[in-house]
C-alpha positions in Angstrom: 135.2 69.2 31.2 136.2 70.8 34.9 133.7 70.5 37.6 132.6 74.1 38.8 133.7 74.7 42.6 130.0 75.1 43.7 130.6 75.8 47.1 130.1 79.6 47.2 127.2 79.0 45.1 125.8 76.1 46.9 126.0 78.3 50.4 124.0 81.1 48.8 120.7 78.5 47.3 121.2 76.5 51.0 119.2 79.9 52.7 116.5 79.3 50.9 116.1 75.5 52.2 115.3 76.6 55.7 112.1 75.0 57.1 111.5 77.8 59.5 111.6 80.9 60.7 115.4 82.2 62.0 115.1 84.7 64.3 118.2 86.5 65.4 118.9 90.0 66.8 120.0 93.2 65.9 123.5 93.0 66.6 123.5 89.6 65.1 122.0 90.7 62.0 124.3 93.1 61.6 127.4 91.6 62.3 126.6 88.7 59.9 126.0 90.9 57.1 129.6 92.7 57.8 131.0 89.4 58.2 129.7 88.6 54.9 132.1 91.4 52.9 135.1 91.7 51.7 137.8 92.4 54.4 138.3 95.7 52.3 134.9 96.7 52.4 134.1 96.0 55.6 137.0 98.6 56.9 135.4 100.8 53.9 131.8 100.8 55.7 133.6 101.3 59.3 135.0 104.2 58.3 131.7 105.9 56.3 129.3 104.5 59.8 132.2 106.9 61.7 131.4 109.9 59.4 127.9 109.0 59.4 127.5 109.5 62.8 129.1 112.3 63.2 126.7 113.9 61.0 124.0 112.7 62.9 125.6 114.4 66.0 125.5 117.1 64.3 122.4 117.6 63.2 120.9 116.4 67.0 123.4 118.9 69.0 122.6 118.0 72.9 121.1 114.6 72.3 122.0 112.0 74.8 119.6 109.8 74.4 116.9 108.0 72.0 114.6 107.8 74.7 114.8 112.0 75.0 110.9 112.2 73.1 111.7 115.8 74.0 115.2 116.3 71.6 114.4 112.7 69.5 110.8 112.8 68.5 109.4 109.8 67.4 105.9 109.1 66.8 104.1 107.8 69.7 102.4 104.3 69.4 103.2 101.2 71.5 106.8 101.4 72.9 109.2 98.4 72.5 112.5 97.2 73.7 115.0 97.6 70.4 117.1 94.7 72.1 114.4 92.3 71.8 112.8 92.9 68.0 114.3 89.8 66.4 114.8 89.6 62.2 114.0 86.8 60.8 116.5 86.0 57.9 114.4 83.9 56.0 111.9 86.3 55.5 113.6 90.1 55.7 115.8 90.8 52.4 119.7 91.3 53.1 120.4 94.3 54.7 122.0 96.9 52.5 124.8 98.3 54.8 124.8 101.7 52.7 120.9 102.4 53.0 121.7 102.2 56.9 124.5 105.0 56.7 122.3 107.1 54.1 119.7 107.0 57.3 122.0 107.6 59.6 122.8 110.5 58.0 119.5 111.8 57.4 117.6 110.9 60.4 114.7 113.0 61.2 113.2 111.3 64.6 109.9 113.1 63.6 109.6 111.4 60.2 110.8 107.5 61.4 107.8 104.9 61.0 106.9 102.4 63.9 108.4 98.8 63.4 106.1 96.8 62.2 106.6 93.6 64.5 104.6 90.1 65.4 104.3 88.4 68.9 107.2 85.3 68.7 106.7 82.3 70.7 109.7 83.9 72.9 107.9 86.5 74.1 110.1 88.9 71.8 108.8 90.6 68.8 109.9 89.5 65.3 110.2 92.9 62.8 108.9 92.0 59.7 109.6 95.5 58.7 111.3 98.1 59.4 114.8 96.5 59.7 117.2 99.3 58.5 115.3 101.4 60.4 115.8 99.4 63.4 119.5 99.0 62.4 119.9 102.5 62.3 118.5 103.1 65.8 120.8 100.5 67.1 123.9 102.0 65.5 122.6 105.1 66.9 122.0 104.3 70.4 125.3 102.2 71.3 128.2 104.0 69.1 126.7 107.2 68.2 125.3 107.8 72.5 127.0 105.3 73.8 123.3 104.1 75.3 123.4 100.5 76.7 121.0 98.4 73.9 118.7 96.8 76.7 117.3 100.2 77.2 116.3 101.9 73.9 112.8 101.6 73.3 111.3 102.1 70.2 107.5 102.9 68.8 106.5 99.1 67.5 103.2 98.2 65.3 101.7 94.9 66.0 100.4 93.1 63.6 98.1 89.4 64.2 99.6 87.8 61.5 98.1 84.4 61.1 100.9 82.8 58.3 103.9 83.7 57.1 102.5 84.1 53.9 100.5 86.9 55.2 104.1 88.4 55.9 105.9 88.6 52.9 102.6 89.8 51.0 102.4 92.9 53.0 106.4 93.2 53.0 106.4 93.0 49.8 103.2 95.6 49.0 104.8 97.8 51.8 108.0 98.3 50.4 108.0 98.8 45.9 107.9 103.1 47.0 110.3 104.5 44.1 111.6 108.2 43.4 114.1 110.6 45.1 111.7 111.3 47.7 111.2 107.6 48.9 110.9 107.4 52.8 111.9 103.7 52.7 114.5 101.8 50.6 112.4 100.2 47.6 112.9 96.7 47.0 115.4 95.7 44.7 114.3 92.5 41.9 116.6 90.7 43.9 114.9 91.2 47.4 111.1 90.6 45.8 112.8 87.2 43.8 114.2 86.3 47.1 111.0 86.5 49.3 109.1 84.5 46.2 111.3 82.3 46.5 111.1 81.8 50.7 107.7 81.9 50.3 107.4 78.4 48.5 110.4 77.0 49.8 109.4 77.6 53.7 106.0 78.9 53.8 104.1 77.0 50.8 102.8 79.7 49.0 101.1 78.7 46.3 100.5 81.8 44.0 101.8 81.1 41.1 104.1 83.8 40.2 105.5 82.8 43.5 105.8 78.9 42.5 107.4 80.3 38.9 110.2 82.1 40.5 111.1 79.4 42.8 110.9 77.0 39.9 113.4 79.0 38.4 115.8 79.2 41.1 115.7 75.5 41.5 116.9 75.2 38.0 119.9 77.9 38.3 120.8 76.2 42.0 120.7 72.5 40.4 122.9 74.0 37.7 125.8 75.8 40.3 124.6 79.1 40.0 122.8 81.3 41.7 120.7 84.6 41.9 122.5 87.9 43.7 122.8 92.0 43.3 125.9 93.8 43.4 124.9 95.1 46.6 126.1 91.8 47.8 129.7 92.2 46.8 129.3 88.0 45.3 128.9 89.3 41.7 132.6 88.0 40.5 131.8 84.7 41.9 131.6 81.0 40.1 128.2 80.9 38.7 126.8 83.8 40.0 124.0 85.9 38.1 123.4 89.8 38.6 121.2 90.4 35.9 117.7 89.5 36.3 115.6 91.1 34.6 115.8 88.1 31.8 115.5 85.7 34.3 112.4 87.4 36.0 109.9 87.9 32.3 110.8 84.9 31.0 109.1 81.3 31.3 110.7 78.5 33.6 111.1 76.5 30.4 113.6 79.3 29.1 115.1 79.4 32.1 115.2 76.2 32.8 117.3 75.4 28.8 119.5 79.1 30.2 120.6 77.0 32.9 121.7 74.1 30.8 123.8 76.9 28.7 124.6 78.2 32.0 126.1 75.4 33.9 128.5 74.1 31.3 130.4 77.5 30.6 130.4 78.1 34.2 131.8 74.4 34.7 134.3 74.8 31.7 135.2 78.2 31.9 135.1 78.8 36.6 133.3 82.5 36.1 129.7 83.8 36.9 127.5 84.8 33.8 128.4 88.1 32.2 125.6 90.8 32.5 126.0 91.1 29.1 126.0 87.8 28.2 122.3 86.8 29.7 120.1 88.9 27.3 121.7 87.4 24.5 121.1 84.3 25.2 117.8 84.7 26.9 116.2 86.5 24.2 117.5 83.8 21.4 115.8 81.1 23.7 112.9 83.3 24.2 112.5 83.5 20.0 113.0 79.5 19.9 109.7 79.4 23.3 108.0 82.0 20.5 108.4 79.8 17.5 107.8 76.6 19.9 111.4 75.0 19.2 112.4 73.1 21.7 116.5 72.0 22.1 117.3 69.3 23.9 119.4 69.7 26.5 122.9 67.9 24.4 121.6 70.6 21.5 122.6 73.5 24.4 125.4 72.2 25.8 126.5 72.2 21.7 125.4 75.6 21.0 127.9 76.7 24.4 130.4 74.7 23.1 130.2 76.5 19.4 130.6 80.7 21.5 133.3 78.8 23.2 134.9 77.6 20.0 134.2 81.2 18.5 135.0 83.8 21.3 135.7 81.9 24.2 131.8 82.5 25.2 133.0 86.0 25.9 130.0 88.4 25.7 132.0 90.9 28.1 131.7 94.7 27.2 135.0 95.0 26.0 135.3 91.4 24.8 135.3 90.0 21.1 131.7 89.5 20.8 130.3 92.8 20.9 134.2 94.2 18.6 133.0 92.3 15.9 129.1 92.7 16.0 130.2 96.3 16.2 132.3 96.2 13.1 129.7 94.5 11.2 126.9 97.0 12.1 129.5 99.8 10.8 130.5 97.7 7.4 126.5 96.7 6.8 125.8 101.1 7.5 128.9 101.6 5.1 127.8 99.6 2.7 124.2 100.6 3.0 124.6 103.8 1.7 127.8 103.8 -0.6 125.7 102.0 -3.1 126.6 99.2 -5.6 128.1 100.5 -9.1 127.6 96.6 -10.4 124.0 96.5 -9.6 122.9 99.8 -10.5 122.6 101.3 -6.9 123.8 104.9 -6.7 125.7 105.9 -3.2 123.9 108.5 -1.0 125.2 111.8 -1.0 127.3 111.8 2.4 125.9 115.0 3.6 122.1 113.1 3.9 124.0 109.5 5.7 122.1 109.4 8.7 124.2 109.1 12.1 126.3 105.8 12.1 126.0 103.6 14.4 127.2 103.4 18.0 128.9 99.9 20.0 125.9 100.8 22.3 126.1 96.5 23.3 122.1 96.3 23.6 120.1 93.6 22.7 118.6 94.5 19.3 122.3 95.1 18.2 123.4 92.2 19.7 120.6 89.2 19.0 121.0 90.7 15.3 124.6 89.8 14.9 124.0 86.3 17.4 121.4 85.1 15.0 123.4 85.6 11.6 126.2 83.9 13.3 124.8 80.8 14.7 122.9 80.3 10.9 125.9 80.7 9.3 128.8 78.6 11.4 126.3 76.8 14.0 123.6 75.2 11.8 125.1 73.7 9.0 126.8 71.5 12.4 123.3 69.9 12.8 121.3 66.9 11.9 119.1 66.7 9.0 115.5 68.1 10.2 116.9 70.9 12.4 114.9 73.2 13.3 116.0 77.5 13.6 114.1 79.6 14.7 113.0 83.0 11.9 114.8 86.1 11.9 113.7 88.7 14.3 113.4 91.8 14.0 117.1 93.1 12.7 118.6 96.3 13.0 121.4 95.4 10.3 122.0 92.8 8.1 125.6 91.9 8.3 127.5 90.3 5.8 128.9 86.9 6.2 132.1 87.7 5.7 131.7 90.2 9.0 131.2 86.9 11.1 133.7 85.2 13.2 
C-alpha cells in the first residue's frame, strides 16, 4: 500500500499543538494568511482589496484620515493604537480575506463595534475579537489614506480576562449571529471545531463537548487527515476533510472507526475525502454505533478495500457510485409500478405514477443502495458469526441484479 504524503496535513494539525499564546500583529496576520493562498488567488484578492477600496473612497468623499471622528465616526470608548492590538493565532479563527473586502466595502464608521482586547504581558493589547474589523481599519488606513499604521487609533474594549478559557467562551457566544442582516461574520463549523479544539490542546478546557471534538481531531490527525473549509483554498489536498457536519453529531467512536476507513483510501488512493463520500460512510457506521456492532479496525480497512474493488472508492458526484445507485432507484420505481403479470400484480395506469425519481445524491438515496450492496457482495466475504447491522429506513428496494 503507498504511504500518504502527510506533510500538508501534518502542518495543518501541528497549529493546534501550540502550548501558548502567539501573538503577532496586524500586518503579520495578514500577510500570513495571503501567504497561505494560491499564487492565483492571492493576485485575485489584490485586485478585489483595489476595487474595494475604491468604493470605500467613494462612499467617504474628503476623508483623509481615520482619526477624522468628524468625517469617520466611530463610537467613542477607550482609544487604542491599531499598530499595537496583537491576534493571537491560536485562539482567533483564520481570517477570511473576503469578509475583509465585503467590510471594506460597506464600512459605515458609525456602525463599527470597539475591539474587544486584553492587557498582554507586552504592554500591547491582544484582540480577542474583532479581527476583521481591525483588518479592515488597517487596510483602510495605510493603502486606502495612505496613514502611517503607528498612528491610527481605534475605540478598544477591555476585558479582565482571567484564563484563556474565559476567551474562547465569549468568542465563541459573541460570534454564532446568522441572517442577511448580520453585523459580524458568524462562525463557520470549522472556526467553532477549531477553537474546541485549542481549547483542550492549549488551554485545558475540560467541557466535554470541547474534549469530544479534540478527541476527534486527534483521531483524523493520527490518521493523515485533517479538518478545513473551502474558505481555506486546502480542500483538494491529501487527506483533507471539508464536510463536517458528520464529523461534528457523531460519537468519537464513529469517528474514530471513519478514520480507520479514512486513512487507508487516503494512503492508497493520495486524495482528500470526497464531500460526498463522508455521509455515506458515517451514517453506515452510525447504524452499526445504533445496533452496537463494533468492527475491528482489519474489518474497516476490508470494507475500504471492497468500494475500492467495486468503484475505486469513488463516491464523487459524477462518479460510478451515485450512476448506479441512481439507475437502481429508477429500475426499482419502474418496476414498482409496471406490475408483475406472473404474480398477479396489475401495472398502475401511467397517468397516476407518481414523479420518478431524481439523482438528487443525498443520503437516504445513497445509504439505501450502500447497504443492499455491502449485504449482497461484502458479507458473504466474512467469517462465520458476522455481525450486519438491520436495514434502515429505505427509500427503494433495488434489485440485486442493479448492484455493482
Amino acid at each position: 500500500m503507498a504511504t500518504a504524503n502527510a506533510s500538508y496535513a501534518a502542518q495543518r494539525n501541528a497549529r493546534f499543538t501550540n502550548s501558548a499564546s502567539n501573538l503577532v500583529d496586524l500586518v503579520q496576520r495578514l500577510n500570513d494568511t495571503i501567504a497561505a493562498m494560491p499564487r492565483q488567488a492571492q493576485r485575485n484578492w489584490q485586485s478585489k482589496l483595489a476595487k474595494a477600496l475604491q468604493t470605500f473612497k467613494k462612499n467617504h468623499p474628503g476623508l483623509k484620515s481615520i482619526n477624522d471622528r468628524s468625517k469617520f465616526r466611530l463610537c467613542k470608548s477607550l482609544m487604542g493604537k491599531l499598530a499595537d492590538i496583537r491576534i493571537d493565532t491560536t485562539m482567533q479563527r483564520e481570517p477570511n480575506l473576503q469578509w475583509i473586502i465585503t467590510i471594506i466595502e460597506n464600512f459605515r464608521a458609525y456602525q463599527a463595534q470597539p475591539i474587544q482586547v486584553y492587557a498582554t504581558s507586552d504592554g500591547g493589547w491582544g484582540g480577542w475579537d474583532g479581527q476583521h474589523t481591525s483588518l479592515a481599519l488597517y487596510l483602510i488606513a495605510t493603502q486606502g489614506l495612505g496613514e502611517k499604521f503607528e498612528d491610527v487609533e481605534v475605540p478598544i474594549n477591555i476585558y479582565d480576562i482571567v484564563s484563556r478559557g474565559e476567551i474562547r467562551g465569549n468568542f465563541i457566544n459573541n460570534n454564532t449571529t446568522v441572517g442577511k442582516n448580520a453585523g459580524k461574520k458568524p462562525l463557520d463549523i470549522i472556526d467553532i471545531i477549531m477553537q474546541m479544539i485549542y481549547g483542550v490542546e492549549v488551554d485545558g478546557v475540560t467541557e466535554q463537548e470541547w474534549v469530544d471534538a479534540h478527541a476527534k481531531w486527534q483521531a483524523i490527525a493520527a490518521a493523515g487527515m485533517f479538518l478545513t473549509a473551502d474558505k481555506f483554498n486546502d480542500t483538494d489536498q491529501v487527506g483533507a476533510i471539508s464536510r463536517l457536519n458528520e464529523i461534528d453529531a457523531s460519537s468519537v467512536d464513529v469517528v474514530k472507526k471513519f478514520a480507520v476507513y479514512g486513512k487507508y483510501v487516503v494512503d492508497l488512493q493520495q486524495r482528500p475525502i470526497n464531500t460526498k463520500e463522508i455521509p455515506i460512510i458515517m451514517e453506515f457506521l452510525n447504524l452499526c454505533e445504533q445496533q452496537d456492532i463494533s468492527y475491528t479496525d482489519a474489518q474497516i480497512e476490508d470494507l475500504a478495500q471492497h468500494c475500492v474493488d467495486l468503484f475505486d472508492a469513488n463516491f464523487d458526484a459524477k462518479g460510478p457510485f451515485w450512476d448506479q445507485a441512481h439507475q437502481a432507484n429508477l429500475n426499482s420505481y419502474n418496476k414498482t409500478y409496471s406490475g408483475d403479470p406472473k404474480r398477479g400484480i396489475p401495472a398502475t395506469p401511467k397517468h397516476l405514477w407518481p414523479e420518478a425519481p431524481r439523482n438528487n445524491k443525498n443520503v437516504p438515496q445513497g445509504i439505501a443502495f450502500f447497504w443492499h450492496q455491502l449485504q449482497k457482495s461484502w458479507v458473504p466475504t466474512q467469517g462465520k458469526g458476522f455481525k450486519f447491522p438491520k436495514q434502515p429506513f429505505s427509500v427503494y428496494q433495488p434489485d440485486a441484479k442493479d448492484l455493482f
